[in-house]
N, C-alpha and C positions, 0 to 999 in steps of 0.2 A: 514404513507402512504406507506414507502417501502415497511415497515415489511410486510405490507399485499398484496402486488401489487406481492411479490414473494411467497408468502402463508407461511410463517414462522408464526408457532404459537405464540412463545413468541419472545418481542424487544429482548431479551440478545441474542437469534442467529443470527439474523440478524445484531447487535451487534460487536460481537468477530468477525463473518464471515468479516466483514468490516473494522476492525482492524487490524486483519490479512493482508490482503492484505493492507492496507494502510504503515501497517511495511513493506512490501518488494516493495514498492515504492521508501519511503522514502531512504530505504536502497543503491535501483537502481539511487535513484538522487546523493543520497552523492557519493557514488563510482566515477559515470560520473562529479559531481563536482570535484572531487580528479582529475580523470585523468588529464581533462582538463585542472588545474591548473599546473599540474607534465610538462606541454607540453609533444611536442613529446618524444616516446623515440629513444635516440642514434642507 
């Protein structure tokens, strides 16, 4: 339903495309879980 609802011919673009971004999510959680855990700094 996505693939199509964004006109992507084939599932694997629509695919990677959302892979991708879900890697620099992931990415932005962990960091901000790191911080917060580091607390403040000095």
């Amino acid at each position: 339903m996505i693939k199509e609802l964004l006109g992507h011919a084939h599932i694997s673009i629509t695919a990677n495309t959302y892979a991708h971004v879900r890697l620099h999510l992931q990415r932005d959680a962990i960091e901000r879980m790191g911080d917060a855990l580091d607390g403040p700094e000095p």
